[in-house]
C-alpha positions in Angstrom: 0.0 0.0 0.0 0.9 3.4 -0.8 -0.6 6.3 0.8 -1.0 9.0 -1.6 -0.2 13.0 -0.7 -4.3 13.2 -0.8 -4.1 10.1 1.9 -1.9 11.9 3.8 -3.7 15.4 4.0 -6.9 13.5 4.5 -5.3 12.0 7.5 -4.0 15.3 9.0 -7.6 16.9 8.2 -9.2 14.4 10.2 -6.0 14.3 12.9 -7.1 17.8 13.3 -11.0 17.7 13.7 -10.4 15.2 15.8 -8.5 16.9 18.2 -11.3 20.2 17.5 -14.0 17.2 18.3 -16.9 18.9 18.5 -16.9 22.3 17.2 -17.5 22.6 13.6 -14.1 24.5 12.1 -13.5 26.2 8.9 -11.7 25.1 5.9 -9.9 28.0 6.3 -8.6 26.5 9.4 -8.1 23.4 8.5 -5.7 24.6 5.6 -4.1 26.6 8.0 -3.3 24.0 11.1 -2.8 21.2 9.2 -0.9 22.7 6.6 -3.0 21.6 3.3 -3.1 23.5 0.3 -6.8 24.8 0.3 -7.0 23.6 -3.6 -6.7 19.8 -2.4 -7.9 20.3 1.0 -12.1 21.4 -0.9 -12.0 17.4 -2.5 -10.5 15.9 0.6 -13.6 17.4 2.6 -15.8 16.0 0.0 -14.9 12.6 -0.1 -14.9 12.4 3.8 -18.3 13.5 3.7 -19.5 11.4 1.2 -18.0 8.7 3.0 -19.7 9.6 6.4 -16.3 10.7 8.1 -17.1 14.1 8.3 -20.5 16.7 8.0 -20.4 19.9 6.4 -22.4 22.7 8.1 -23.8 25.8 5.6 -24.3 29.1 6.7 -22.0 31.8 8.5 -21.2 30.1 10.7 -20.5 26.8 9.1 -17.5 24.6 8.3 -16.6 21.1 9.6 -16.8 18.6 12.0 -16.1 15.1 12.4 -19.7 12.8 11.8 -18.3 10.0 14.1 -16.5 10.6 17.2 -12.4 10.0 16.9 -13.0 6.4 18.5 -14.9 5.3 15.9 -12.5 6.6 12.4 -9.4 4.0 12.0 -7.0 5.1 9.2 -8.3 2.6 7.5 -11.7 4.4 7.0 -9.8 7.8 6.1 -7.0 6.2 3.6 -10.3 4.3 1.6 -12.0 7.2 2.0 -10.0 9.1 -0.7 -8.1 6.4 -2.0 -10.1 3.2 -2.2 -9.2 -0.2 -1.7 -5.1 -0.5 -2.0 -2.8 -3.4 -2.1 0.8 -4.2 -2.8 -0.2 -6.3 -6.1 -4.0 -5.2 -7.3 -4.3 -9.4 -8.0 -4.7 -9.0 -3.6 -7.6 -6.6 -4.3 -8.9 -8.3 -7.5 -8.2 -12.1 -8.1 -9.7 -11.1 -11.5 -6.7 -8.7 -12.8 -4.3 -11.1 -12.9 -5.2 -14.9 -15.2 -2.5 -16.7 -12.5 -4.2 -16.0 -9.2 -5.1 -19.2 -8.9 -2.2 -21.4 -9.5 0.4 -18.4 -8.3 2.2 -19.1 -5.6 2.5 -15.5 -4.1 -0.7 -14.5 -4.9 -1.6 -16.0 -1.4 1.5 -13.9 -0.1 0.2 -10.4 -1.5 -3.4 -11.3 0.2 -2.0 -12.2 3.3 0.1 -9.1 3.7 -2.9 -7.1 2.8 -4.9 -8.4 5.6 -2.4 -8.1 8.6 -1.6 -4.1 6.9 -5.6 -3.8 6.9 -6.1 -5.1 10.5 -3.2 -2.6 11.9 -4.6 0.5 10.4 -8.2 -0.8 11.3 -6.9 -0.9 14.9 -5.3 2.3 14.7 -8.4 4.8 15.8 -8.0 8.8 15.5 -8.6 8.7 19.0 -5.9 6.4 20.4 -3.6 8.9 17.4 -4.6 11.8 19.5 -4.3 10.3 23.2 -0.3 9.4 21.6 0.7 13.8 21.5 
């Protein structure tokens, strides 16, 4: 797996609106404290709130705030979020890509790795990230 420069801004976002739990923050503010360039930072915001990571609030007073609190958002949720499924060989993701899947003998290697890396960043909640400062 490789997270992307829109993973990893997508993870600071929500680093920071975790630690803002609560009170719904500007983009503005966002951009600012977690030091994302406002241009990616708009389609970041999107796909987490699509994706039921964070709600957007209109008005004069809106902005964002996380939709689930920080115990329940792994970095697993955050890095799909924006990215989608990811793998070291996309036969892990897709038997289907690949016409050896099924008589390859690391094909059950790649699948295996992408389990365990799944399972850490499932267990890896924005909360416990937070609790770590």
């Amino acid at each position: 797996m490789y997270v992307t420069r829109k993973g990893d801004y997508a993870i600071r976002c929500v680093l920071f609106l975790s630690r803002e739990a609560g009170r719904i923050v500007s983009a503005n503010e966002i951009s600012q404290s977690a030091s994302i360039p406002r241009s990616f930072l708009a389609k970041i915001l999107q796909r987490l709130s699509k994706t039921g990571i964070v709600r957007s609030t209109q008005g004069i007073a809106g902005g964002f705030q996380l939709a689930r609190p920080p115990d329940e958002i792994s970095l697993l949720d955050v890095i799909r979020a924006v990215q989608g499924p990811s793998a070291l060989n996309m036969c892990a993701i897709d038997r289907h890509k690949c016409n050896l899947s099924s008589t390859c003998v690391i094909h059950p290697v790649w699948v295996q790795i992408m389990e365990e890396m799944e399972e850490r960043l499932r267990q890896e909640t924005f909360a416990k990230l937070i609790g770590k400062r």
